[in-house]
SETOR-378287 format. One record per residue (C-alpha): x, y, z. Coordinates in steps of 0.02 Angstrom, whole numbers, padded with zeros to 5 digits, always signed. Last residue first. Layout:
N
XYZ
...
end
This chain:
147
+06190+04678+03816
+06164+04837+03910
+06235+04886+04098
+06160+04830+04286
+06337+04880+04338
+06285+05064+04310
+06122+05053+04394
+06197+04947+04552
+06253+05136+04641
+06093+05128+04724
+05970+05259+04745
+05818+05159+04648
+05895+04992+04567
+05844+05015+04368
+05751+04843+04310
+05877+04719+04244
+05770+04625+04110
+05852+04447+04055
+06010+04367+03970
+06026+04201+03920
+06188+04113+03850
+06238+03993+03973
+06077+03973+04079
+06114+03883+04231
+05994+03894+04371
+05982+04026+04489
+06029+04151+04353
+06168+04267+04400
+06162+04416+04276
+06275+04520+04163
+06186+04450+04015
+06098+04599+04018
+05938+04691+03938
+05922+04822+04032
+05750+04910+04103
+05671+05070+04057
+05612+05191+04206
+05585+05364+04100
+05559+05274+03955
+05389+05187+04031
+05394+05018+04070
+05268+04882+04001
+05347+04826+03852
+05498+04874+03921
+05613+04732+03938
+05550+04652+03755
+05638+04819+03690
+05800+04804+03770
+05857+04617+03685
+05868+04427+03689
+05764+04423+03853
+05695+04329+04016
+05593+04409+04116
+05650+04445+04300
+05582+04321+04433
+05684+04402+04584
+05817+04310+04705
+05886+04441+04850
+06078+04482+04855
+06054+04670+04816
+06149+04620+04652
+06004+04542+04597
+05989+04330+04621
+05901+04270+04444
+05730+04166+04445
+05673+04145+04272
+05533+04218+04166
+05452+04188+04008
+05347+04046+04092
+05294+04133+04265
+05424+04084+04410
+05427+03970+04526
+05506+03850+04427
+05645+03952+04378
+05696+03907+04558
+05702+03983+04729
+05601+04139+04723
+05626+04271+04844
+05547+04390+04752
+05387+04391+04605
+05369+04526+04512
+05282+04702+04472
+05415+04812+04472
+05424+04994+04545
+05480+05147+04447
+05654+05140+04504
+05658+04958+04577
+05665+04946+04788
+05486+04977+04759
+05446+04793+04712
+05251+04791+04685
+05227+04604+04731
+05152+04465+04606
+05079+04296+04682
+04917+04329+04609
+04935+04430+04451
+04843+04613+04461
+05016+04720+04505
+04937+04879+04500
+04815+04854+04668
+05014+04833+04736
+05073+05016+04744
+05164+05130+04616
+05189+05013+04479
+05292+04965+04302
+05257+04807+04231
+05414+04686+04249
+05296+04526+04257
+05132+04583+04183
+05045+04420+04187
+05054+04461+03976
+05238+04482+03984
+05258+04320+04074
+05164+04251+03966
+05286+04305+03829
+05250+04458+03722
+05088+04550+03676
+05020+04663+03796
+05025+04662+04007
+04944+04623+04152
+04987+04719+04300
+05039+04899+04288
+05045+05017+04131
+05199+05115+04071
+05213+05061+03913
+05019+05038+03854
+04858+04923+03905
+04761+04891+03806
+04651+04954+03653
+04661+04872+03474
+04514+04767+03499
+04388+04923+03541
+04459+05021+03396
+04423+04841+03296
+04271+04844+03349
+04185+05014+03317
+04282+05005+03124
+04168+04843+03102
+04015+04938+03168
+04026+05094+03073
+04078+04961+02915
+03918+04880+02958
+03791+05026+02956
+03888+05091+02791
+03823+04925+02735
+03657+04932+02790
+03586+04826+02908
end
């Protein structure tokens, strides 16, 4: 093989490597926690784009939100995650964060989640904050608020 040959070849593979699956994409996400990477907090339009077993497409989020509800503990949540009760009363698996951008490695702009310590965790978490996905028609977007 020649060498241009193998530098075609290299450059072939690592365009292949670098592809996945972008803001906006359902079920199974890039980089970040495994949470991130089981797509918890993807974006979706109906449940074939939530890929993780267990994992609902939650349309009462504004741009839909591939999670987990009605958990009980952190425990039944991917690691990454933790099981917080949503102003809507209901328990969610919401990913755990220090700040916006790990919210929306897998939302679009248009539907970006908070980053909020303005959460009630199921178990204690003094400290911790995690990814508030945007309520769709509800007044709960403005108490959902940054940092």
């Amino acid at each position: 093989m020649t060498r241009a040959t193998r530098l075609l070849v290299g450059l072939a593979l690592a365009t292949t490597a670098s592809c996945g699956n972008g803001n906006g994409g359902g079920g199974g996400g890039v980089g970040g926690s495994p949470a991130q990477k089981r797509g918890v907090g993807s974006e979706c339009t109906s449940q074939k784009d939530c890929t993780e077993q267990g994992q609902q497409c939650l349309q009462q989020f504004k741009g839909g939100y591939c999670g987990i509800e009605d958990c009980k503990a952190d425990a039944d949540c991917p690691e990454g995650s933790a099981c917080v009760t949503h102003d809507d009363g209901v328990n969610y698996c919401f990913l755990v964060c220090t700040d916006k951008p790990q919210c929306n490695i897998n939302r679009s702009v248009e539907y970006e989640a908070n980053c909020s310590s303005n959460v009630v965790f199921v178990e204690d978490k003094k400290g911790s904050k995690a990814c508030v996905p945007p309520s769709s028609g509800s007044a709960i977007d403005a108490s959902a608020g940054g940092g």
